[in-house]
ZANU-279577 format. One record per atom (N, C-alpha, C): atom name; x negated, z, y; residue number from 1. Coordinates in pm, whole numbers, plus 50000, padded with zeros to 5 digits. Layout:
<nodes>
- CA | X | Z | Y | NUM
...
</nodes>
This chain:
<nodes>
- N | 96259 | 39842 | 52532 | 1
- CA | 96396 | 39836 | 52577 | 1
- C | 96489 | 39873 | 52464 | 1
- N | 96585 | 39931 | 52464 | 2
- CA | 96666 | 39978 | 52408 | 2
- C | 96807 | 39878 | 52386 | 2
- N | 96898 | 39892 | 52300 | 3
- CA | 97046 | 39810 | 52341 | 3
- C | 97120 | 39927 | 52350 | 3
- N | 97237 | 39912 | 52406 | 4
- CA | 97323 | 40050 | 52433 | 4
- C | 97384 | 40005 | 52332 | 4
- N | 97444 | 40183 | 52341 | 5
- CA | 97567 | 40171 | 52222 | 5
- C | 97682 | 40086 | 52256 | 5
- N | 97766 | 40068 | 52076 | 6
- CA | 97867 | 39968 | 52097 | 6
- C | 97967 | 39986 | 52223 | 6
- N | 98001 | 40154 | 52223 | 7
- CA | 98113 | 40189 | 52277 | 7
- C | 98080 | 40235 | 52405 | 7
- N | 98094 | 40199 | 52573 | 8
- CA | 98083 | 40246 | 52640 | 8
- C | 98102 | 40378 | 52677 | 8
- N | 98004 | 40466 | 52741 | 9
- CA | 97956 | 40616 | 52733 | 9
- C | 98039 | 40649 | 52863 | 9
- N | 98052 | 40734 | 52882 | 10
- CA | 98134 | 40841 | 53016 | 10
- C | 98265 | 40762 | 53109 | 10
- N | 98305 | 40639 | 53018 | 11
- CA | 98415 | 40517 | 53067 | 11
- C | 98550 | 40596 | 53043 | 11
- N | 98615 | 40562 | 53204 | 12
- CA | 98800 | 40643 | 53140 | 12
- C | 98847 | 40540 | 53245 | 12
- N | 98954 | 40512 | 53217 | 13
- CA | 99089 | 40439 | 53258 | 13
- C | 99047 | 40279 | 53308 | 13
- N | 98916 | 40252 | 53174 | 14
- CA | 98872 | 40097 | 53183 | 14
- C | 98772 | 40081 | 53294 | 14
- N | 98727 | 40151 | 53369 | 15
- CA | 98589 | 40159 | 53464 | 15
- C | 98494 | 40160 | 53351 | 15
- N | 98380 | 40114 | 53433 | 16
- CA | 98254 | 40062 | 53373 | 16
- C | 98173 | 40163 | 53355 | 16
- N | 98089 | 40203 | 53267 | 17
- CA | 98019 | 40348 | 53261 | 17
- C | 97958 | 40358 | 53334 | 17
- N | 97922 | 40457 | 53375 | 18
- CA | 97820 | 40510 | 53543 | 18
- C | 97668 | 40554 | 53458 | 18
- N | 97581 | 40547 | 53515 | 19
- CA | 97405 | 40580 | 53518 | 19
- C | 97431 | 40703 | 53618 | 19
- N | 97362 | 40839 | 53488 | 20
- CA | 97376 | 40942 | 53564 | 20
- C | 97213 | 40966 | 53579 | 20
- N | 97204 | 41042 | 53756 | 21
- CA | 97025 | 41056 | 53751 | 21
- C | 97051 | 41206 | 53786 | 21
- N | 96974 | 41295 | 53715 | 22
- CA | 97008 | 41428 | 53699 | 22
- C | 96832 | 41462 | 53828 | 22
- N | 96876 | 41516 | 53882 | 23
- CA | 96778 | 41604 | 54010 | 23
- C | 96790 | 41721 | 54022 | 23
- N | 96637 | 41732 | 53997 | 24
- CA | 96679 | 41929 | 53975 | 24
- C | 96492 | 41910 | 54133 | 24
- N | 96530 | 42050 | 54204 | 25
- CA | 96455 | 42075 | 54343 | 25
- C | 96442 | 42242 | 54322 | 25
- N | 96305 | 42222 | 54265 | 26
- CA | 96242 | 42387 | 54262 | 26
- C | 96117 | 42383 | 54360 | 26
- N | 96173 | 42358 | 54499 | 27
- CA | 96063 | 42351 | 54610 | 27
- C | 95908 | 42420 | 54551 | 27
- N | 95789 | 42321 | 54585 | 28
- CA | 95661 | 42360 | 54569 | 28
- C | 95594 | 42293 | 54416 | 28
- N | 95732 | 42328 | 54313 | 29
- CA | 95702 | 42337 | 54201 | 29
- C | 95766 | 42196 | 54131 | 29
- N | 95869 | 42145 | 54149 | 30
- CA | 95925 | 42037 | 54115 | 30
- C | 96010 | 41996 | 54165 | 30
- N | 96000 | 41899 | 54215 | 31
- CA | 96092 | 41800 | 54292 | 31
- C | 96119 | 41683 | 54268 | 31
- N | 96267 | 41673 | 54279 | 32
- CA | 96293 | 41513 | 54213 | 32
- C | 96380 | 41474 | 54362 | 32
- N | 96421 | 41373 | 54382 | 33
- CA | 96461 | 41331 | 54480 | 33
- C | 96482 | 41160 | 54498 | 33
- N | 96588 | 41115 | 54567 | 34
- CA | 96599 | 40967 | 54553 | 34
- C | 96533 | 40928 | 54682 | 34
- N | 96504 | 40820 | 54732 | 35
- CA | 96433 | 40756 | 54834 | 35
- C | 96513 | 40695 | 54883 | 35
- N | 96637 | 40585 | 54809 | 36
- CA | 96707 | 40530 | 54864 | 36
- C | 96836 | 40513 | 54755 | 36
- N | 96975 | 40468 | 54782 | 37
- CA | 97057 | 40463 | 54664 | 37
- C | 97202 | 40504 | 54747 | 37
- N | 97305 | 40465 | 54695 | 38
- CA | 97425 | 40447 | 54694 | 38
- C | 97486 | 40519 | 54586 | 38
- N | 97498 | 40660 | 54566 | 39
- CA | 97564 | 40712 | 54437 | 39
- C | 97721 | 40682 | 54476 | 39
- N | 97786 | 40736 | 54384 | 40
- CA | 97945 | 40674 | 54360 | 40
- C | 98047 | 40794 | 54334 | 40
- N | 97924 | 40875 | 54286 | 41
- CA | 97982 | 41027 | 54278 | 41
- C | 97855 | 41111 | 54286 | 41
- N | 97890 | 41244 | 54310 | 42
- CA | 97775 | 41329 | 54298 | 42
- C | 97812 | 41450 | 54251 | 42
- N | 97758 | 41514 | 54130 | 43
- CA | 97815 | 41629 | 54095 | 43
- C | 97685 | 41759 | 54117 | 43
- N | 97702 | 41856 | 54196 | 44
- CA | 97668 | 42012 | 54188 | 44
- C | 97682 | 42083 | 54089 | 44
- N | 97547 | 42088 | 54018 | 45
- CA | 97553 | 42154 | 53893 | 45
- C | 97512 | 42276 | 53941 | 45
- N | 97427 | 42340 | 54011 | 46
- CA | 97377 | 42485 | 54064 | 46
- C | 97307 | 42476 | 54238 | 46
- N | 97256 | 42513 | 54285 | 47
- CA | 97156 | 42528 | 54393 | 47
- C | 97015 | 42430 | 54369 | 47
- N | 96995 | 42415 | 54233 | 48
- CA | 96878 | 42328 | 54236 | 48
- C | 96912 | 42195 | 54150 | 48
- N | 97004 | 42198 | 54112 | 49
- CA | 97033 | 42060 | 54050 | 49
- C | 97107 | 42006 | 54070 | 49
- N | 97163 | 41902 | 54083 | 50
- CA | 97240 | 41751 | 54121 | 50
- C | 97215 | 41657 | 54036 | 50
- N | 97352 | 41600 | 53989 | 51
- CA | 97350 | 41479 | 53893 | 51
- C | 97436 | 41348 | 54020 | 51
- N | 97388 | 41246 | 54032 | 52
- CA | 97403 | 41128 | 54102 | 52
- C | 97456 | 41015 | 54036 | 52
- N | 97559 | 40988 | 54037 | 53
- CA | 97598 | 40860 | 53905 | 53
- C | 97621 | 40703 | 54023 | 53
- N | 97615 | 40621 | 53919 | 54
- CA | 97590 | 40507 | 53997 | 54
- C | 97657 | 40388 | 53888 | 54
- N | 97670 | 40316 | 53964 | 55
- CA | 97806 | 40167 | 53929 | 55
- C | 97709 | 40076 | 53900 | 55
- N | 97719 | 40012 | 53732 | 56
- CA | 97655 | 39881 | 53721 | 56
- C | 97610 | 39777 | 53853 | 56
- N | 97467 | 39764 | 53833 | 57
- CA | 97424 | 39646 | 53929 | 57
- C | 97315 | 39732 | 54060 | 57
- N | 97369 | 39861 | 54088 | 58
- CA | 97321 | 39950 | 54216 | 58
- C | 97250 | 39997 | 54184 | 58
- N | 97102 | 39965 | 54274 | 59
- CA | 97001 | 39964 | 54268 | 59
- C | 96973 | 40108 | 54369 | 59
- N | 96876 | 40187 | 54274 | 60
- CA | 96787 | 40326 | 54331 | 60
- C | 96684 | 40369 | 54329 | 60
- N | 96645 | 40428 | 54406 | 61
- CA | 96454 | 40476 | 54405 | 61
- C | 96440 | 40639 | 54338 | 61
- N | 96418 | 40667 | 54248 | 62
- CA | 96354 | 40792 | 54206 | 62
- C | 96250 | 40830 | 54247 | 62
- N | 96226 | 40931 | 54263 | 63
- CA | 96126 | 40981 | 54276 | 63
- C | 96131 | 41131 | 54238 | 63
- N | 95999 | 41179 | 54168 | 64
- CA | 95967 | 41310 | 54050 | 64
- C | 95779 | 41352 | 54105 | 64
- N | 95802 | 41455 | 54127 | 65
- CA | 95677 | 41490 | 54185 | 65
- C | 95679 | 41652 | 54121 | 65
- N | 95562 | 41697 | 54052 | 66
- CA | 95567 | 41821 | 53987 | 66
- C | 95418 | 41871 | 53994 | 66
- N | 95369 | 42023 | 54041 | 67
- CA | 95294 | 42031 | 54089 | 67
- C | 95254 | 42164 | 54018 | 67
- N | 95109 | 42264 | 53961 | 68
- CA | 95082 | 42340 | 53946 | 68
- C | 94983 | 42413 | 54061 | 68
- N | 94910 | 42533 | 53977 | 69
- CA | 94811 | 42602 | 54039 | 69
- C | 94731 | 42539 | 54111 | 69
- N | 94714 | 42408 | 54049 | 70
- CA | 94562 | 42334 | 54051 | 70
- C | 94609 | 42242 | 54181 | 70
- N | 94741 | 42194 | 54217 | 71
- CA | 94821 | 42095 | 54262 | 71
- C | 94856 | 41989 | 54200 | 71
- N | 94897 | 41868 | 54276 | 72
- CA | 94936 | 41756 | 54225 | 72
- C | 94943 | 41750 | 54063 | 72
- N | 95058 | 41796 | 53935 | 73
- CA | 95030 | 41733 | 53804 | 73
- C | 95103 | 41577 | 53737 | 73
- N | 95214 | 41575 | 53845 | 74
- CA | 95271 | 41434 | 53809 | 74
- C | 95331 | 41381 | 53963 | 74
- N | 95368 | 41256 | 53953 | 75
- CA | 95409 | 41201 | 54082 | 75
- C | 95440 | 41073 | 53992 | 75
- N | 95590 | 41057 | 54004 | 76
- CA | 95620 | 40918 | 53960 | 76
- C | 95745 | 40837 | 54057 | 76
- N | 95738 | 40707 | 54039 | 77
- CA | 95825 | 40665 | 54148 | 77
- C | 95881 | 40538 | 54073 | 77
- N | 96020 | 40532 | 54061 | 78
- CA | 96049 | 40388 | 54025 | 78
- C | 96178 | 40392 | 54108 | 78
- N | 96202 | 40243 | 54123 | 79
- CA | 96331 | 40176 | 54133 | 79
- C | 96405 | 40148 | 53994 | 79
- N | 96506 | 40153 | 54006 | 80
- CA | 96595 | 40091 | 53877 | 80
- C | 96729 | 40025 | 53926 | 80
- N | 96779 | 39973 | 53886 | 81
- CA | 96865 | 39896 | 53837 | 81
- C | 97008 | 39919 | 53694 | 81
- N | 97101 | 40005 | 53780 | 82
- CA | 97188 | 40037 | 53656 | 82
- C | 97245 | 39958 | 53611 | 82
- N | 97312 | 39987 | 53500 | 83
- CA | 97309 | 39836 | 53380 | 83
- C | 97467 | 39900 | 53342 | 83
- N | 97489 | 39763 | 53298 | 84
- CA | 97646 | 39802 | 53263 | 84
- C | 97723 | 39729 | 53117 | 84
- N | 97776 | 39786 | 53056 | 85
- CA | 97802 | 39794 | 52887 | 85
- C | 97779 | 39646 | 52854 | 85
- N | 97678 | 39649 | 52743 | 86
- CA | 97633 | 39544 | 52666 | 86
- C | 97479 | 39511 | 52750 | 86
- N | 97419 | 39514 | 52804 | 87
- CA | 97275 | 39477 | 52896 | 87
- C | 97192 | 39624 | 52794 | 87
- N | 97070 | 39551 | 52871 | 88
- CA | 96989 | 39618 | 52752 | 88
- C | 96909 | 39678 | 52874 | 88
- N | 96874 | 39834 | 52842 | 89
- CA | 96812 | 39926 | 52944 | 89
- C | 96665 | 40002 | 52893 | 89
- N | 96602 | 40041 | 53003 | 90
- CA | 96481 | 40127 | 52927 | 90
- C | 96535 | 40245 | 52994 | 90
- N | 96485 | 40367 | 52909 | 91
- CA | 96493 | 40522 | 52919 | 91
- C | 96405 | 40562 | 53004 | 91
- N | 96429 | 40679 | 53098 | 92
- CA | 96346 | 40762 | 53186 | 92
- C | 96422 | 40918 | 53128 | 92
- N | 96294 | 40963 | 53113 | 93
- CA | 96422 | 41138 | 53152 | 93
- C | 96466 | 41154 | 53247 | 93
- N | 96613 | 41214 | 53200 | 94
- CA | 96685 | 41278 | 53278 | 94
- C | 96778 | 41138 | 53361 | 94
- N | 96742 | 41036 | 53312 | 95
- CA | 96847 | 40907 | 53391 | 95
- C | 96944 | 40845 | 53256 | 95
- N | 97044 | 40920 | 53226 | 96
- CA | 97132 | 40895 | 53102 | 96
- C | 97214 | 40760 | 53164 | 96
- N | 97248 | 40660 | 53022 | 97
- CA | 97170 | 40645 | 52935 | 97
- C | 97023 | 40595 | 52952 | 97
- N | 97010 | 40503 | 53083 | 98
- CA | 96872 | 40466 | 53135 | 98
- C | 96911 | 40293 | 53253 | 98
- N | 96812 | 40242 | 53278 | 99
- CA | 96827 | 40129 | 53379 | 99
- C | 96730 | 40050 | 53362 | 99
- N | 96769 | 39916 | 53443 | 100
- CA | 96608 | 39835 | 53420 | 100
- C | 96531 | 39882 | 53539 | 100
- N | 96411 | 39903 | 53521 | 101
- CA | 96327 | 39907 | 53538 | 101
- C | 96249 | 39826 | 53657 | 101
- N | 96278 | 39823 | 53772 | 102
- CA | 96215 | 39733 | 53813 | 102
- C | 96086 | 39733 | 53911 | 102
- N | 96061 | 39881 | 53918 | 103
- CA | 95932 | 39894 | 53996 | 103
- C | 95882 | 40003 | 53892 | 103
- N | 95790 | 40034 | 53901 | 104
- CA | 95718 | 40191 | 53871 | 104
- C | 95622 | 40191 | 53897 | 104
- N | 95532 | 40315 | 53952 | 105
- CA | 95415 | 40336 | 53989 | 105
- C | 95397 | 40503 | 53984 | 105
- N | 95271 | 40547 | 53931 | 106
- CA | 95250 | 40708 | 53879 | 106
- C | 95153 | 40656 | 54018 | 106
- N | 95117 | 40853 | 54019 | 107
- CA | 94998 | 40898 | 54114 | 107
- C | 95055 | 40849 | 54236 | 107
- N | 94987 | 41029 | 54316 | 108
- CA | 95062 | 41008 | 54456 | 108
- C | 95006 | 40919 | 54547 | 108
- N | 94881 | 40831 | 54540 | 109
- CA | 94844 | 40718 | 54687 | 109
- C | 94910 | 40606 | 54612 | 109
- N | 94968 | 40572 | 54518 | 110
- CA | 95074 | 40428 | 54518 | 110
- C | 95162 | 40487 | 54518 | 110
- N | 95214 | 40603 | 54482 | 111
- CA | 95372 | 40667 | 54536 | 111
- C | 95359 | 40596 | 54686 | 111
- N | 95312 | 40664 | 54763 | 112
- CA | 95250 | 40683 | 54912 | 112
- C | 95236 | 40534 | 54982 | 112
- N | 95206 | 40420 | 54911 | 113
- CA | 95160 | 40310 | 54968 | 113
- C | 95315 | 40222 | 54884 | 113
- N | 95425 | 40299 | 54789 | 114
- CA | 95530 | 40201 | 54798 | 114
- C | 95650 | 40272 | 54913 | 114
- N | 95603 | 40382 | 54927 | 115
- CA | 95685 | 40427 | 55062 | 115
- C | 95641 | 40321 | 55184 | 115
- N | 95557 | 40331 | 55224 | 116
- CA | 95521 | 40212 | 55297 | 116
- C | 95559 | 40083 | 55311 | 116
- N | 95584 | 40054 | 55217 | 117
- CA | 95644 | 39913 | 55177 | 117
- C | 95773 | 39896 | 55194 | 117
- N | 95870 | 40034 | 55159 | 118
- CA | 95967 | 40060 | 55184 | 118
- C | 96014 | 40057 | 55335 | 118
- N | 95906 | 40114 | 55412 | 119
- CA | 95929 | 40148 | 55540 | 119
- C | 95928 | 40008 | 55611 | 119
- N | 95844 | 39922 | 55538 | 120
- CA | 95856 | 39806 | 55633 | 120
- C | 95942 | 39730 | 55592 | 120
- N | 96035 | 39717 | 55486 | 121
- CA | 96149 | 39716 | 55447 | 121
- C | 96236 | 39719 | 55532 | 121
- N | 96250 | 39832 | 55580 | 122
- CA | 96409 | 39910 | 55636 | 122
- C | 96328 | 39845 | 55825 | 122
- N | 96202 | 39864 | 55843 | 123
- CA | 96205 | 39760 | 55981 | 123
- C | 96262 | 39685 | 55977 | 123
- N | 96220 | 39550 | 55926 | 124
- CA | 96280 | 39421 | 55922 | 124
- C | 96401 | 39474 | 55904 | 124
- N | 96527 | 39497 | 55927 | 125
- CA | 96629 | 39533 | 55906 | 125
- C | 96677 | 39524 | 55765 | 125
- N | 96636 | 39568 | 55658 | 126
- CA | 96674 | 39524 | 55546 | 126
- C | 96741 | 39662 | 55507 | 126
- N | 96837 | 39672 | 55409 | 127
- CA | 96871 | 39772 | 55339 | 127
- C | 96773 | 39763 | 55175 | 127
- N | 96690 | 39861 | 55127 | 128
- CA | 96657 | 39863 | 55003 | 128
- C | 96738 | 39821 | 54892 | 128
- N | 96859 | 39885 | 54911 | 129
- CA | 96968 | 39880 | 54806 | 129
- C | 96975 | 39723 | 54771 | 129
- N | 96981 | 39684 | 54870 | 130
- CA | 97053 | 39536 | 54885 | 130
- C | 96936 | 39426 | 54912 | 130
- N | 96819 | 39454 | 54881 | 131
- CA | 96745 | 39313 | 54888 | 131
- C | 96742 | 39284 | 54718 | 131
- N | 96663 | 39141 | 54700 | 132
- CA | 96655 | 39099 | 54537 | 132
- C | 96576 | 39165 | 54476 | 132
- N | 96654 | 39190 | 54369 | 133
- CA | 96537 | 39267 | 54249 | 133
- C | 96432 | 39175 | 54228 | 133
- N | 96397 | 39042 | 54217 | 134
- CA | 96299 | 39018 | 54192 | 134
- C | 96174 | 39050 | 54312 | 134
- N | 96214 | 39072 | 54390 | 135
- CA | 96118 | 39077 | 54481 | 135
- C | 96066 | 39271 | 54449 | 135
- N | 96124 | 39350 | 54383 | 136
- CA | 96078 | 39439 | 54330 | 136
- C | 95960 | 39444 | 54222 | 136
- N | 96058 | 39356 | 54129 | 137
- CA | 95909 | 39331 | 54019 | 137
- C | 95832 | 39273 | 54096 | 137
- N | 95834 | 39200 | 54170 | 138
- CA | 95699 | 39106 | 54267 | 138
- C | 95579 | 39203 | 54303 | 138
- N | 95641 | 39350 | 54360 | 139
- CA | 95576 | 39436 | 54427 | 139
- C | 95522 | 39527 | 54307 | 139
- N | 95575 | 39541 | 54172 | 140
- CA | 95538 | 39619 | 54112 | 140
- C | 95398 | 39531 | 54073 | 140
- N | 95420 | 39392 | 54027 | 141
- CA | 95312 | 39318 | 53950 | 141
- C | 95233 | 39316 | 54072 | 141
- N | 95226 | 39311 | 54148 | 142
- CA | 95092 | 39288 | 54267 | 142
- C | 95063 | 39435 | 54263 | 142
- N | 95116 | 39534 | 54270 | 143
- CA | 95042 | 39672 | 54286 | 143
- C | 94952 | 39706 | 54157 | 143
- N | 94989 | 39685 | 54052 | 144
- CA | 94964 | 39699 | 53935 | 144
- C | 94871 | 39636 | 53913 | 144
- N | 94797 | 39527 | 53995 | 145
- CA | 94656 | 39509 | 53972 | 145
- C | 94580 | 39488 | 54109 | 145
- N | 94645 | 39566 | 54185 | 146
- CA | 94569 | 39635 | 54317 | 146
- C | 94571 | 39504 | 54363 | 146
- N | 94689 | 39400 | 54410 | 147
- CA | 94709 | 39273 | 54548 | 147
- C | 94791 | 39324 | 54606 | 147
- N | 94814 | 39290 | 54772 | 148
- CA | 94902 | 39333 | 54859 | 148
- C | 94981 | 39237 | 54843 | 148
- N | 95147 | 39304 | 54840 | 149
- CA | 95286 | 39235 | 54762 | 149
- C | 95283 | 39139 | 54904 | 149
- N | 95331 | 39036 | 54914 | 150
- CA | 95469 | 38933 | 55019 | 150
- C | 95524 | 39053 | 55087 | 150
- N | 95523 | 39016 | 55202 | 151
- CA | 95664 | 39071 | 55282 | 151
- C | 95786 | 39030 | 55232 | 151
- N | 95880 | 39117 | 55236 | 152
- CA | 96005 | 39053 | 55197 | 152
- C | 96046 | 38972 | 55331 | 152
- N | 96138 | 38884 | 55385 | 153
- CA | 96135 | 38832 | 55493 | 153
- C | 96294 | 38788 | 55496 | 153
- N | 96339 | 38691 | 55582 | 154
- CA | 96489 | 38691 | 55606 | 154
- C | 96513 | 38555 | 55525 | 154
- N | 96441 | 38432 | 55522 | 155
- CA | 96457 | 38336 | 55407 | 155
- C | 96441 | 38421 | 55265 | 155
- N | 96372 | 38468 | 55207 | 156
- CA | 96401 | 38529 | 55083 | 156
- C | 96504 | 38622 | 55068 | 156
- N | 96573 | 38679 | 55135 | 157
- CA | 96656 | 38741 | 55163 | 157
- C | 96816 | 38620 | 55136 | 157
- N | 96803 | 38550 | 55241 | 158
- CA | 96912 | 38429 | 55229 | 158
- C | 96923 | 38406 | 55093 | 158
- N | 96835 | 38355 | 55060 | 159
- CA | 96835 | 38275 | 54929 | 159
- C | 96909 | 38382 | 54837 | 159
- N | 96846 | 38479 | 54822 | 160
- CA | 96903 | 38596 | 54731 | 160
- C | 97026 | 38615 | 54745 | 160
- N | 97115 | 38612 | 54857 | 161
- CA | 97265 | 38627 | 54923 | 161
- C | 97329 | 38502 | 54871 | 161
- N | 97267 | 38404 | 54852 | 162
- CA | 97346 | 38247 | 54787 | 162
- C | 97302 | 38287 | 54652 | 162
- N | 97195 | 38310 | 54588 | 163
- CA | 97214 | 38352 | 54461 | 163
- C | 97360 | 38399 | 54378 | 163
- N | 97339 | 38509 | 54487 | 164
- CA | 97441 | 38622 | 54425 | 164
- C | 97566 | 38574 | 54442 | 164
- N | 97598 | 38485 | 54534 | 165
- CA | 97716 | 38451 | 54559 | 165
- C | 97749 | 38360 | 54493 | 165
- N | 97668 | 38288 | 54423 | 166
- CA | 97693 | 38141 | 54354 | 166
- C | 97711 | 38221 | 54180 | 166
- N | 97649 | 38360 | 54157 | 167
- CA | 97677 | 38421 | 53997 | 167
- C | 97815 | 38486 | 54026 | 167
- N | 97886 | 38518 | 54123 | 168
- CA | 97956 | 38584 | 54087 | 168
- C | 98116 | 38531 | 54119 | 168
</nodes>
């Protein structure tokens, strides 16, 4: 983990610095793409790239899939968590300055099996954005040594909604 710098980065008229996730889409060959997320702005850098910025606290799914002759050479997938001046972040390329971290998984059948998870997610009526981060790391540490995560459910959900309401 890293500490950010003293002075907040890309901040004007006292707003909080934004987490930029830069997406560049060279169909076949490299593809980056979000899964789920709430950007705040979005800037058009050309036909294949897009930078996505995002507001301390708002939570997003990356996803980076890059492929040769042979096929499949990378496939990575995380959630993060943008962080806001003074919190301490880890680095990904291309996600300036960086976020916590709260899922990750390489190789495309756990890419593939946290889509899934996702999907039963958004059944239960849940929004991704908006359920608890801990229940992210929950899913990362159970995948990460091959156990099937908890459902997320509507009591863990509650609780998380009084959480948040009782920090802020």
């Amino acid at each position: 983990m890293r500490t950010p710098p003293a002075t907040p980065r890309c901040a004007s008229d006292g707003d909080p610095p934004l987490t930029h996730v830069t997406l560049v889409w060279r169909g076949g060959i490299r593809e980056d793409w979000l899964r789920f997320g709430k950007p705040v702005a979005e800037r058009i850098i050309d036909r294949r790239t897009r930078i996505e910025s995002y507001a301390p606290g708002q939570v997003f799914a990356l996803v980076r899939w890059a492929s040769n002759d042979f096929g499949t050479r990378r496939s990575l997938f995380a959630i993060m968590r943008a962080v806001g001046p003074g919190e301490a972040y880890s680095t990904l390329p291309r996600v300036d300055p960086g976020g916590e971290i709260l899922l990750s998984v390489r190789s495309w059948p756990k890419v593939r099996a946290v889509f899934s998870l996702i999907d039963a997610i958004e059944q239960a009526g849940f929004d991704p954005c908006d359920i608890a981060p801990d229940h992210w790391r929950h899913m990362h540490n159970r995948l990460s040594v091959g156990m099937p995560p908890r459902p997320y459910d509507r009591h863990r959900h509650r609780a998380w909604c009084l959480r948040r309401r009782l920090s802020s």
